[in-house]
VEXDREN-2710 file (C-alpha; in Angstrom, 1 decimal):
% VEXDREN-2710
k/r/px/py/pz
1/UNK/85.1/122.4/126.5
2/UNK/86.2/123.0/130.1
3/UNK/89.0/125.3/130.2
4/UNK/90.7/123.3/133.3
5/UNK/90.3/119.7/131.7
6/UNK/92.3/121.1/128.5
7/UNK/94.8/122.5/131.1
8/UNK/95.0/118.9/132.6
9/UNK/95.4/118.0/129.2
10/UNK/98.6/120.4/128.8
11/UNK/100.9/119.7/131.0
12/UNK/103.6/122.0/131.9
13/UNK/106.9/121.4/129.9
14/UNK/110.5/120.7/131.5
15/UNK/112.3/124.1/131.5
16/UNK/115.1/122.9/129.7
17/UNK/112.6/122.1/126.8
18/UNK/111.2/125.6/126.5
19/UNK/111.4/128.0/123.6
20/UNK/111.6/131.5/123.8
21/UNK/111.3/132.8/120.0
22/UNK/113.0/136.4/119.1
23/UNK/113.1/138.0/115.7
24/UNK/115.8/141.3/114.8
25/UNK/115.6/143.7/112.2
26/UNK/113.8/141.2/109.7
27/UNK/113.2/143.3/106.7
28/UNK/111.8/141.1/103.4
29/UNK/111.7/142.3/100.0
30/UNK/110.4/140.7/96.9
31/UNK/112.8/139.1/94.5
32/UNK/112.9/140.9/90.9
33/UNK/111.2/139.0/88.5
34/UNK/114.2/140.1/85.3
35/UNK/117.7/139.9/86.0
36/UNK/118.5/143.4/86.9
37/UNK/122.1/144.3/88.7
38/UNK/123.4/147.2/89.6
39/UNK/125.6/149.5/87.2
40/UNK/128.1/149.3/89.9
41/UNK/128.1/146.2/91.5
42/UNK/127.3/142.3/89.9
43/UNK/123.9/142.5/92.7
44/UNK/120.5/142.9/92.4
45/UNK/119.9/146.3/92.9
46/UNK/117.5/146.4/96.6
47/UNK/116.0/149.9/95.5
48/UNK/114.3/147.4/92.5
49/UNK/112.8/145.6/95.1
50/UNK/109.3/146.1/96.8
51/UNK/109.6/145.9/100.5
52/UNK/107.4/143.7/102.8
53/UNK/108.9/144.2/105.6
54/UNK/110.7/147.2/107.4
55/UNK/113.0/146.1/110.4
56/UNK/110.6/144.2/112.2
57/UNK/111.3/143.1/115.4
58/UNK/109.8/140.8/118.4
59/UNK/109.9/138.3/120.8
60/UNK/107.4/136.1/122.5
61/UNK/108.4/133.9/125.2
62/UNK/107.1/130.5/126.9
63/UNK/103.4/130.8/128.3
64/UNK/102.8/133.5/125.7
65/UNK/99.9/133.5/123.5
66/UNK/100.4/136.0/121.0
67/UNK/98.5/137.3/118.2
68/UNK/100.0/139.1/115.2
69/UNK/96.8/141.1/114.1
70/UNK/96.6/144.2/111.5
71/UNK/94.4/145.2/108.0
72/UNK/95.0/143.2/104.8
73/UNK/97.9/143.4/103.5
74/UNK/99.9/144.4/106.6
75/UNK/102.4/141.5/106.3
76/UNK/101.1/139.6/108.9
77/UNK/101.6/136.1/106.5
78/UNK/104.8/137.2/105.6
79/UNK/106.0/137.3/108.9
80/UNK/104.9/134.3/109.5
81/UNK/106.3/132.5/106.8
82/UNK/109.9/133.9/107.7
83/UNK/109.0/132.6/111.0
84/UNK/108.4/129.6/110.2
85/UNK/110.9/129.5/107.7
86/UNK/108.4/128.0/105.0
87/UNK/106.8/129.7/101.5
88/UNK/110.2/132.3/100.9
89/UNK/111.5/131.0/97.3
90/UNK/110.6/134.4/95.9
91/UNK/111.0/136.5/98.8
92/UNK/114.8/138.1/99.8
93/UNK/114.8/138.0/104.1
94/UNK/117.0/140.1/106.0
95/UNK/117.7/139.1/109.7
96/UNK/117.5/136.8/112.4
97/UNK/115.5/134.3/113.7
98/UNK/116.7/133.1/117.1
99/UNK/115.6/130.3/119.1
100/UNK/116.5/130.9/123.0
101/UNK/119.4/133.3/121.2
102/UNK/120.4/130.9/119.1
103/UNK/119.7/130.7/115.4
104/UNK/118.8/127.3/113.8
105/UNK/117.4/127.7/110.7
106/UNK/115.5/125.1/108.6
107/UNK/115.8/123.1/111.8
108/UNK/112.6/125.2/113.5
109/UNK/110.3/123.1/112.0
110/UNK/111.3/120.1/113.9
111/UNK/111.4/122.5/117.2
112/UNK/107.9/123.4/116.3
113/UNK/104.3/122.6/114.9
114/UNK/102.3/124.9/112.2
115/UNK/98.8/125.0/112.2
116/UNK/97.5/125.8/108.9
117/UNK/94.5/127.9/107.8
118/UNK/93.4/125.6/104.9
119/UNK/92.1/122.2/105.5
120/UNK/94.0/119.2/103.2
121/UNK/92.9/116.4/104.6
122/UNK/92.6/112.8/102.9
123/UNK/88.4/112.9/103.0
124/UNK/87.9/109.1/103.6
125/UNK/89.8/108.8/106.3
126/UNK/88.7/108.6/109.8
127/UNK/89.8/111.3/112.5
128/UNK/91.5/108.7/114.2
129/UNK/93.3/107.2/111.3
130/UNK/94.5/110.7/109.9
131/UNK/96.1/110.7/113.4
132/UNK/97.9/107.1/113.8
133/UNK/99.4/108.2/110.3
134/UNK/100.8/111.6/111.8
135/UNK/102.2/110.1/114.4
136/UNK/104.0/107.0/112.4
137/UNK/106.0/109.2/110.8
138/UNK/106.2/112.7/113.2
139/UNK/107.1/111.3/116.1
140/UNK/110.7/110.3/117.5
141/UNK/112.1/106.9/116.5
142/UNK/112.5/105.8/119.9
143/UNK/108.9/105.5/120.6
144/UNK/107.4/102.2/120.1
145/UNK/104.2/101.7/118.0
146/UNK/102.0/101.0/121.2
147/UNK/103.6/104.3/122.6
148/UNK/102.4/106.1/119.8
149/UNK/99.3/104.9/119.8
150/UNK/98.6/105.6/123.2
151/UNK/99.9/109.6/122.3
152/UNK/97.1/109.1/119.6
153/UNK/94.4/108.8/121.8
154/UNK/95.6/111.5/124.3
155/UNK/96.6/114.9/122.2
156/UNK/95.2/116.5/118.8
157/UNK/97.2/116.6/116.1
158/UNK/99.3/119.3/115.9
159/UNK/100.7/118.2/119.2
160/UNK/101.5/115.2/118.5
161/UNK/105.1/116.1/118.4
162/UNK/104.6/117.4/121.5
163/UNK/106.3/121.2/120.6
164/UNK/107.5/123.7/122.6
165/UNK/106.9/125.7/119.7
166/UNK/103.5/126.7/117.8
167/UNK/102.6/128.5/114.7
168/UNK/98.7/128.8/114.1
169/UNK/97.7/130.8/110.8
170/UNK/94.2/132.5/111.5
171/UNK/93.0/129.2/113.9
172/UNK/89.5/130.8/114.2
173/UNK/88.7/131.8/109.7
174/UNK/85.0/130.6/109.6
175/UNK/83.9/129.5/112.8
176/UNK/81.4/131.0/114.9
177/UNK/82.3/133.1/117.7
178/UNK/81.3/130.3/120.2
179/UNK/83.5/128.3/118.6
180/UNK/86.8/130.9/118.1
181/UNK/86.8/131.4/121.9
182/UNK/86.7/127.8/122.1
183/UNK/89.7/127.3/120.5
184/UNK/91.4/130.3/121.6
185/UNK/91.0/128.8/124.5
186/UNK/92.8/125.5/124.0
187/UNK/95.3/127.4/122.6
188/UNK/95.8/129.3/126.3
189/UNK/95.2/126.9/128.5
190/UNK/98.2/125.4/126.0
191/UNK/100.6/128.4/126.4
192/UNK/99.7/128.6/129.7
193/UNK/101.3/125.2/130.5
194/UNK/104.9/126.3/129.1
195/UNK/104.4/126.6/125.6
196/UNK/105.1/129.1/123.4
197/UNK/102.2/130.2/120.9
198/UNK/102.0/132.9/118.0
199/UNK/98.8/133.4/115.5
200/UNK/98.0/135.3/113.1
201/UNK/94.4/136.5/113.6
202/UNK/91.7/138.7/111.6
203/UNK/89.3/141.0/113.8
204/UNK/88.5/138.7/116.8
205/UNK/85.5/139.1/119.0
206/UNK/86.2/141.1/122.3
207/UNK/86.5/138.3/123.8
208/UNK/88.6/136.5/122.1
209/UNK/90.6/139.1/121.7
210/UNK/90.8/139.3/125.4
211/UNK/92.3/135.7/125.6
212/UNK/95.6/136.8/123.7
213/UNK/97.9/138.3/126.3
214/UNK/100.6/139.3/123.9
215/UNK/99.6/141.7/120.9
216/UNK/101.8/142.4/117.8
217/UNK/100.2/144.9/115.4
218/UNK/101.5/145.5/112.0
219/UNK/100.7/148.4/109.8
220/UNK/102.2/148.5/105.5
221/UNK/105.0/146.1/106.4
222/UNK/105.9/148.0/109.6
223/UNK/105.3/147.5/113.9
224/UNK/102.6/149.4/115.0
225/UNK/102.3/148.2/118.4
226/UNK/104.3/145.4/120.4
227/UNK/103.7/144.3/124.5
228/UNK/100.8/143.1/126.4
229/UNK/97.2/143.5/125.0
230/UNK/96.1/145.1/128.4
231/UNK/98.6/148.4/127.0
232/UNK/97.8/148.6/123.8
233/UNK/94.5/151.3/124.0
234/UNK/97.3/153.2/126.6
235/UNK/99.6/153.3/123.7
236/UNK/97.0/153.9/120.9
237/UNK/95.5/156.9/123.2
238/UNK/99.2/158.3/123.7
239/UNK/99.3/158.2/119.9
240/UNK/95.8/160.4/119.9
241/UNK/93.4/157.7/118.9
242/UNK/91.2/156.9/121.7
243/UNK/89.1/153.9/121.6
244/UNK/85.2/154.2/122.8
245/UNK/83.3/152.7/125.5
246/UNK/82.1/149.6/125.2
247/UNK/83.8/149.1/121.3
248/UNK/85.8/146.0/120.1
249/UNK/89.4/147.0/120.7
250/UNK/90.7/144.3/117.9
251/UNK/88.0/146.3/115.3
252/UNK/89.3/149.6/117.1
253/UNK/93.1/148.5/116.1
254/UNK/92.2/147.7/112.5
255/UNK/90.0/150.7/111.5
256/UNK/93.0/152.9/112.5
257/UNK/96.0/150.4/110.9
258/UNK/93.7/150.4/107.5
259/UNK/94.6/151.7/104.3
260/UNK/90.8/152.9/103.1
261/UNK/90.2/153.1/99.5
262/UNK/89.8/156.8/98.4
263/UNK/91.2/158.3/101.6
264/UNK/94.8/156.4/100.9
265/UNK/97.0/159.6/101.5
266/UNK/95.2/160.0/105.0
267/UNK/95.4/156.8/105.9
268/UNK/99.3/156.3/105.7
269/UNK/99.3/159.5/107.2
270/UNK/97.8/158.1/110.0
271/UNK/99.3/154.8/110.0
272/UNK/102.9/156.7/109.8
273/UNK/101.9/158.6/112.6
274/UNK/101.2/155.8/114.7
275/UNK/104.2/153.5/113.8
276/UNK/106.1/156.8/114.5
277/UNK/104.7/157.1/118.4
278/UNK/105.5/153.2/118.8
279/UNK/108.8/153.5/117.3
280/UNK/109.8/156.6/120.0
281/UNK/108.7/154.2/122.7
282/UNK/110.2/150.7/121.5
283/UNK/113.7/151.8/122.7
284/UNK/112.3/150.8/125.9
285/UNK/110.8/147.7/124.8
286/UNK/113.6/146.6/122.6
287/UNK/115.6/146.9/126.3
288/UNK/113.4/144.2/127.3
289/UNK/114.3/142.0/124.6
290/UNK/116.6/138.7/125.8
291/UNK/120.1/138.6/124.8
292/UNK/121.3/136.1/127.3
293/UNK/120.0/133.2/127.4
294/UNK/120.4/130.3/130.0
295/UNK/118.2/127.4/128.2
296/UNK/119.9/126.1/125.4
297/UNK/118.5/125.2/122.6
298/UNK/116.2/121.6/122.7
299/UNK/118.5/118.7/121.2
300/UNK/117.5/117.8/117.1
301/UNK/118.3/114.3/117.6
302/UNK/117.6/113.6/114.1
303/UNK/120.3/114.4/111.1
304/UNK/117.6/113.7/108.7
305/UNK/114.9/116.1/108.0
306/UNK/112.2/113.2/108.2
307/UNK/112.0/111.7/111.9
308/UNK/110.4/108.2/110.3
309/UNK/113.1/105.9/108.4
310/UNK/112.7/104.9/104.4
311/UNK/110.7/101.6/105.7
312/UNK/108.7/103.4/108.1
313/UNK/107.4/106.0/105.7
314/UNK/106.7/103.5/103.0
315/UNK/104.6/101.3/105.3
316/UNK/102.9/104.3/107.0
317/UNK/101.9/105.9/103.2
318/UNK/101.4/102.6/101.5
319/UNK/98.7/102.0/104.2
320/UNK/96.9/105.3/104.0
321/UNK/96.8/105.5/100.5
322/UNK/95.3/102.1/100.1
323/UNK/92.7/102.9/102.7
324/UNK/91.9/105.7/101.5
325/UNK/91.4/104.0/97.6
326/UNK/89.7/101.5/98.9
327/UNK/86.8/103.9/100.7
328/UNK/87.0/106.1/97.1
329/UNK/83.5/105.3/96.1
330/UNK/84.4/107.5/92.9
331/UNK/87.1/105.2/91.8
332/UNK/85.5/102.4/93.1
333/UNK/81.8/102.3/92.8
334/UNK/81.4/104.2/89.0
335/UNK/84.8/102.9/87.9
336/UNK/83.4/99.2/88.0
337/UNK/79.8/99.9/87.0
338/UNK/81.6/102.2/84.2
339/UNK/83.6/98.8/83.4
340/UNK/80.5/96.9/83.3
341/UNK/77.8/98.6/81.6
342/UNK/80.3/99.7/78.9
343/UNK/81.6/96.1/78.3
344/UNK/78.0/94.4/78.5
345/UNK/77.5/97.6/75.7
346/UNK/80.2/96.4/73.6
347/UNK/79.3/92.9/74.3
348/UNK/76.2/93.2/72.5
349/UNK/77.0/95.4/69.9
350/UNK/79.8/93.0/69.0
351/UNK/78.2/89.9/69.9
352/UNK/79.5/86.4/68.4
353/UNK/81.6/87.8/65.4
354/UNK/82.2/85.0/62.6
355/UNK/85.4/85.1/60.8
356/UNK/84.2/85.8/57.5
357/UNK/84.7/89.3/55.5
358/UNK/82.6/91.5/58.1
359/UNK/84.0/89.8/61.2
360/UNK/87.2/90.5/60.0
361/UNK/86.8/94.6/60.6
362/UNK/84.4/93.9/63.7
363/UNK/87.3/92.3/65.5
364/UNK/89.6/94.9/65.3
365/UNK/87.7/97.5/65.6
366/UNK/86.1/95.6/68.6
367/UNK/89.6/95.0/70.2
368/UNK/90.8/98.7/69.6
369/UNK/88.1/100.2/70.6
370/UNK/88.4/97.9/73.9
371/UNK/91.7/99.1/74.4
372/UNK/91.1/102.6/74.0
373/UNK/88.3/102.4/76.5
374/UNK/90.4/100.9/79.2
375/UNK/93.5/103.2/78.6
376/UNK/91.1/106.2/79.3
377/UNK/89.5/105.1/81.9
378/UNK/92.4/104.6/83.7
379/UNK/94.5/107.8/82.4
380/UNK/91.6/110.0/83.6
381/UNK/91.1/108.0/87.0
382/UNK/94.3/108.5/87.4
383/UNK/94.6/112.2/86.7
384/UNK/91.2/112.8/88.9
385/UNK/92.7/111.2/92.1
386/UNK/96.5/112.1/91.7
387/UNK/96.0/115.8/90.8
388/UNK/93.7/116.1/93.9
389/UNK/95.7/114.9/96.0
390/UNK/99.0/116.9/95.6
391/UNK/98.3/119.7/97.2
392/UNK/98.6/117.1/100.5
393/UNK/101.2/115.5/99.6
394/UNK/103.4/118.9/98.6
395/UNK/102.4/120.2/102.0
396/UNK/103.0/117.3/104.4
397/UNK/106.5/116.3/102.5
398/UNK/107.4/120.0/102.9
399/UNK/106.5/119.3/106.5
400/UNK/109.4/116.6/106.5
401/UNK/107.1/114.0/107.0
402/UNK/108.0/111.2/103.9
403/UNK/110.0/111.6/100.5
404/UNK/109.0/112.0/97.3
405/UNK/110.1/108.8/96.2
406/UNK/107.8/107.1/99.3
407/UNK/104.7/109.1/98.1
408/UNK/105.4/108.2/94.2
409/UNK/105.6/104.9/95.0
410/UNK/103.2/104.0/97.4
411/UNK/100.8/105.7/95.2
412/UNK/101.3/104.2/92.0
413/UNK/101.5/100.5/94.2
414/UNK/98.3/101.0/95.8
415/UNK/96.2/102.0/92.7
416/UNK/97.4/99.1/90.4
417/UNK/95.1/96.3/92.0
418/UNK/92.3/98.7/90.8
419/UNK/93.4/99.5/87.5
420/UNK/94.0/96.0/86.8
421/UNK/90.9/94.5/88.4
422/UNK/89.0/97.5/86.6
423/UNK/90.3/96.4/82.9
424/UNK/90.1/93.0/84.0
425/UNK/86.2/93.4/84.2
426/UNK/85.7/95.1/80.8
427/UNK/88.1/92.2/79.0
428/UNK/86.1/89.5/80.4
429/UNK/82.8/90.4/79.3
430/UNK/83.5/91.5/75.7
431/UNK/86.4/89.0/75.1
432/UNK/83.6/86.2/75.5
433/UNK/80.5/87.6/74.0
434/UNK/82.1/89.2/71.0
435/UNK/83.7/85.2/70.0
436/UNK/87.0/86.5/69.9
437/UNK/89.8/83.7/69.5
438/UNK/88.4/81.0/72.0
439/UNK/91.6/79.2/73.2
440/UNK/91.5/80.3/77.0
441/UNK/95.7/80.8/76.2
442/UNK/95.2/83.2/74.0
443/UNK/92.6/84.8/76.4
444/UNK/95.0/85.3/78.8
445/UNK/97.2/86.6/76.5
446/UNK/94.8/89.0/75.8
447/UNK/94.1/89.9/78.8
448/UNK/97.7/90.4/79.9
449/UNK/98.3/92.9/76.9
450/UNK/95.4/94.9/77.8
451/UNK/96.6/95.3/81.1
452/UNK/100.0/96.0/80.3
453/UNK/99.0/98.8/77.8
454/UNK/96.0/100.2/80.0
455/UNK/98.7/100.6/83.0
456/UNK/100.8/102.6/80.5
457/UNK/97.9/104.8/80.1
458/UNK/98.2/105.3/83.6
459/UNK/101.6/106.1/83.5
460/UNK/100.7/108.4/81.1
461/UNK/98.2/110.1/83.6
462/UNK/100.6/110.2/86.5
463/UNK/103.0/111.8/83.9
464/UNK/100.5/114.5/82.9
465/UNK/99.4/115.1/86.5
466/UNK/102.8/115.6/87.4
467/UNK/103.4/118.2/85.2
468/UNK/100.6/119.6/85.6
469/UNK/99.8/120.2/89.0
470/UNK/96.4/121.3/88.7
471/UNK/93.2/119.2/88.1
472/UNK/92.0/121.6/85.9
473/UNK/95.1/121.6/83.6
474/UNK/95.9/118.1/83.7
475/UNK/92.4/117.6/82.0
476/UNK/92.9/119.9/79.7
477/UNK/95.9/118.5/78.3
478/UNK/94.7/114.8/78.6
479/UNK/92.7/114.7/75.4
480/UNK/95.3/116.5/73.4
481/UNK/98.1/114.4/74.3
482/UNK/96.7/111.3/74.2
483/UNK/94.6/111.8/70.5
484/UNK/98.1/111.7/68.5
485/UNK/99.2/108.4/69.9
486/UNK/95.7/106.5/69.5
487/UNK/95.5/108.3/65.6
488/UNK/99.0/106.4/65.0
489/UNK/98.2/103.3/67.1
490/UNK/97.6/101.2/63.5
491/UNK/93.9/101.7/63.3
492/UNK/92.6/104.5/62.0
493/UNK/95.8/105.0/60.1
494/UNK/98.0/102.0/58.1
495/UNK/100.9/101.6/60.0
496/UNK/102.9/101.6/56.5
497/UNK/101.4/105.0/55.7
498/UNK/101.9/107.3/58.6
499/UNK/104.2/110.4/57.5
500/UNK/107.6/110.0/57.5
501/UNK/107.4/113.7/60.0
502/UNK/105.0/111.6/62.2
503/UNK/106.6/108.5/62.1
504/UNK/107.9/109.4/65.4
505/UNK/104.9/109.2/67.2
506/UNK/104.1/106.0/66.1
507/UNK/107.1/104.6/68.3
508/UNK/106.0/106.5/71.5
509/UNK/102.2/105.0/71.3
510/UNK/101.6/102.4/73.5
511/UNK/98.6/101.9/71.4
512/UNK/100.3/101.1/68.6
513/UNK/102.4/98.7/70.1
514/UNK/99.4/96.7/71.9
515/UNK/96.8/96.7/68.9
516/UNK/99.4/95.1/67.2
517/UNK/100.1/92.5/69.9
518/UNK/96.7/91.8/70.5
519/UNK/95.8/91.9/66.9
520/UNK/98.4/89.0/66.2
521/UNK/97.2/87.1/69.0
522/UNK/93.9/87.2/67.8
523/UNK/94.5/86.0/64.3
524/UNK/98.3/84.4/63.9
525/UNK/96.9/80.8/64.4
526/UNK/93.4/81.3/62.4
527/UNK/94.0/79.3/59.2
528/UNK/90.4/79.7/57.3
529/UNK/88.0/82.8/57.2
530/UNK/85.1/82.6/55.1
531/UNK/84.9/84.7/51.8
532/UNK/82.2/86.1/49.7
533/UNK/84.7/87.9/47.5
534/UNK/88.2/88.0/46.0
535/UNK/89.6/90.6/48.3
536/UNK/88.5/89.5/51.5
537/UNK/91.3/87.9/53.4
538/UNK/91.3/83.9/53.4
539/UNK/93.5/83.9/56.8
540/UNK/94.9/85.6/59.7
541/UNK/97.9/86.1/58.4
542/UNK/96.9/88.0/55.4
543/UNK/94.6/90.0/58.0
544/UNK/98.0/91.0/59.8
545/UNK/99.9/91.7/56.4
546/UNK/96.8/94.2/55.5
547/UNK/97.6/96.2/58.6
548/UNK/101.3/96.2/58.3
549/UNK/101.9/93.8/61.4
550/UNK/104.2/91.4/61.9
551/UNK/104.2/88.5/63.7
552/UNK/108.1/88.0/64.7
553/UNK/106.9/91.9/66.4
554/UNK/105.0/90.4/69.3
555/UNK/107.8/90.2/72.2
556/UNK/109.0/93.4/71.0
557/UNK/105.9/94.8/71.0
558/UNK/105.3/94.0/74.6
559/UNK/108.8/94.7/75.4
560/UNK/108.4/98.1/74.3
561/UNK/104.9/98.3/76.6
562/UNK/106.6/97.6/79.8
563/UNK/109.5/100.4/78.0
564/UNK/106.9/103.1/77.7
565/UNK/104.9/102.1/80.9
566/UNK/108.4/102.4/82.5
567/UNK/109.3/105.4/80.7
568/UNK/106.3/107.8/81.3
569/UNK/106.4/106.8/85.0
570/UNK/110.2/108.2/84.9
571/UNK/109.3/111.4/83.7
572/UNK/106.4/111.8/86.2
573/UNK/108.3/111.0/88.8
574/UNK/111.1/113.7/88.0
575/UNK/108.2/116.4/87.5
576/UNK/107.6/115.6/90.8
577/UNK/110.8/115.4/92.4
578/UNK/111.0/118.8/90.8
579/UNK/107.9/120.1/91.9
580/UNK/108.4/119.5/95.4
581/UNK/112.0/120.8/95.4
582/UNK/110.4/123.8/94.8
583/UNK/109.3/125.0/98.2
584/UNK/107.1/128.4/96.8
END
């Protein structure tokens, strides 16, 4: 990529838009894990604390490209995240932050954009879609949806706010050196049209490194250099450490910041020595730091911290996550052959029952097994792609680009087609080959009570995911949580004999509650079964009073479906709203 087309592509910014970013004294320590105050005062005691930082300060300023750079552990992400104001729940920050000498806040991410290391991306969408949903809901209000649009096909997307501001955490982690400088690049042909650009950065090539004109070295928590690049081996040979001919200063800088294993007493000595020489010469540079300031801060239109309204963000995340179901060849693809194979299995296995003394336990263990298959399958489905996912949602509502609510509920709207259709499948080929009841209004009746419960199941699986928040977990606890209420759904155990200690359970099992609806559709109106001996059943009643259901039960029992479905769906939702309240 041609360095001068991506300046082209950058065009300077309006003064009165730029963003000159200064940070004082910003020392962070680690919150204490125990609730331990002083003797002498009701406060934590900071002695308890570990220390991450140690009165850091800096300032980059429009056109800038600077690069935060130092060994592992240095605090480089720290300072970042108190930059950026993001990932400090269990960190205690001391300090400013100032925006053109002003101090805003929360409100910097809406002056700026953060380019993070780790890719969360929704995999089946296109490059251009994952755009035209950024900019629905990151741009202003004002602009119109062909304006947007059009900003689509002209920028990438971290710019599609068009800041003043940007944050990029380690921009070049597993490319290539051709392609590090070419991003580098971007990014100063960027700054060098009025923007204002830090990164974090591990061990560039020379000439990368080269690109970065700013450089801010960090050492255990503390500066070990601050100013242009093109002084840094000055400073570094002041402080005795002179780098060789024809070496990589950036590997030159982090050999002598390090803390090697073994040699840890030398190696503090030598990093103290070093953020000792810098700290005798930043009285100088701290001189240079702004105080006045003549741009103002750029106007946050918005009083809201998301820019796209309620309607907005439900139509923009409805959208993406039915595209992005729809292309789920997981979900899609195995889910229906999954529903197919398995109900031309049953099909067979159960096919054309007689009501007489064997059909009698065919049919219901036919119909529960039926409704056990289609609950997991969608409880797992569910916990697959939900689980997954979080990690993108978590990130881009932190971002302040759509609620919890909008995410919940878009979610749950654009996967229940599936599920339905999904259960759909498996009900119409057993229901028929197996000779359940054949009135086509009691098929449908069927049929709606297996949805119904099977969509519970789902609830259930957004509940567990929810709480979860890991796929690993959530699968984990699936099984176990799930067994109970299928043991007490009526089947395997007479409802009129569950312990009276389990009896609870029994009223939170969605299977309970829609074998027996199903169950009394399937046999309230059949008047004659054939017998062979005296305790065999004569009708479908007597089938029902053998199980302990009852017939005046079924509008209850469906009632108390749409309860549970209702119910679990609560309670994953508030895990949720709880999880992403929690900004870690």
């Amino acid at each position: 990529m041609d360095k001068d087309s991506i300046y082209q592509r950058s065009p300077s910014f309006d003064p009165q838009n730029r963003i000159t970013l200064s940070w004082h004294n910003i020392n962070v320590y680690v919150k204490p894990k125990g609730r331990r105050f002083s003797s002498c005062r009701n406060q934590y005691d900071v002695n308890e604390k570990k220390q991450l930082l140690h009165n850091v300060n800096g300032e980059v300023k429009p056109g800038q490209l600077m690069a935060i750079m130092g060994a592992s552990g240095a605090g480089k992400t720290t300072l970042l995240n108190v930059l950026t104001n993001r990932n400090l729940r269990l960190l205690d920050v001391h300090g400013e932050v100032l925006v053109n000498g002003q101090s805003v806040g929360e409100s910097i991410t809406k002056l700026s954009a953060y380019v993070q290391q780790d890719d969360l991306f929704i995999g089946t969408l296109s490059v251009r879609e994952h755009l035209v949903f950024q900019a629905l809901l990151r741009m202003d209000k004002e602009l119109t949806y062909t304006e947007r649009m059009t900003r689509v096909d002209e920028v990438i997307l971290e710019v599609l706010t068009k800041p003043a501001l940007m944050f990029c955490d380690e921009p070049t982690s597993g490319l290539d050196s051709f392609m590090s400088q070419s991003i580098v690049s971007v990014l100063k042909a960027m700054a060098e049209g009025g923007r204002t650009i830090v990164c974090t950065i591990h061990q560039p090539s020379s000439e990368v490194f080269e690109l970065f004109d700013h450089l801010f070295l960090m050492a255990e928590g503390r500066v070990a250099f601050r100013g242009r690049s093109s002084r840094a081996l000055d400073f570094f040979k002041r402080a005795g450490y002179e780098c060789p001919i024809n070496y990589n200063p950036a590997d030159f800088f982090i050999q002598n910041l390090a803390i090697i294993p073994g040699r840890e007493n030398e190696s503090r000595e030598k990093v103290a020595g070093i953020v000792s020489q810098f700290e005798k010469e930043a009285r100088t540079i701290e001189a240079t730091i702004s105080t006045n300031y003549s741009i103002p801060v750029p106007q946050i239109k918005e009083t809201s911290r998301y820019k796209a309204s309620w309607c907005s963000q439900f139509k923009a995340v409805l959208w993406r996550s039915w595209i992005s179901l729809i292309r789920d060849p997981m979900l899609i693809k195995v889910r229906f052959l999954q529903s197919l194979v398995i109900g031309l299995m049953l099909g067979l296995i159960f096919y054309k029952q007689e009501l007489n003394e064997k059909g009698i336990m065919n049919i219901n263990g036919a119909l529960f097994l039926i409704l056990m298959n289609s609950c997991f399958g969608n409880m797992f489905s569910v916990i697959n792609a939900f689980t997954l996912e979080q990690p993108i949602f978590l990130r881009e509502h932190w971002n302040g680009m759509y609620r919890t609510d909008i995410y919940f509920l878009c979610k749950t709207i654009a996967e229940a087609p599936v599920l339905i259709f999904m259960t759909a499948v498996l009900i119409c080929i057993v229901y028929w080959m197996a000779g359940f009841n054949p009135d086509f209004t009691a098929f449908l009746i069927c049929l709606a009570i297996m949805i119904l419960v099977s969509n519970t199941a789902a609830s259930f699986g957004y509940m567990i995911s929810c709480i979860s928040g890991s796929l690993n977990v959530a699968l984990s606890l699936g099984t176990p949580l799930i067994m109970p209420l299928v043991l007490f759904g009526g089947f395997y155990l007479n409802a009129a004999s569950v312990p009276v200690y389990f009896v609870w359970l029994k009223y939170i099992s969605m299977f309970y509650y829609g074998n027996e609806a199903v169950l009394i559709n399937q046999w309230s109106n059949v008047k004659n079964i054939t017998c062979s001996t005296p305790i065999c059943a004569p009708d479908g009643k007597t089938v029902l009073a053998s199980l302990d259901f009852h017939e005046e039960n079924f509008l209850l029992d469906i009632v108390l479906i749409i309860v549970l479905m209702i119910f679990f769906r609560i309670l994953a939702f508030i895990a949720l709203l709880i999880r992403s309240s929690r900004k870690t």
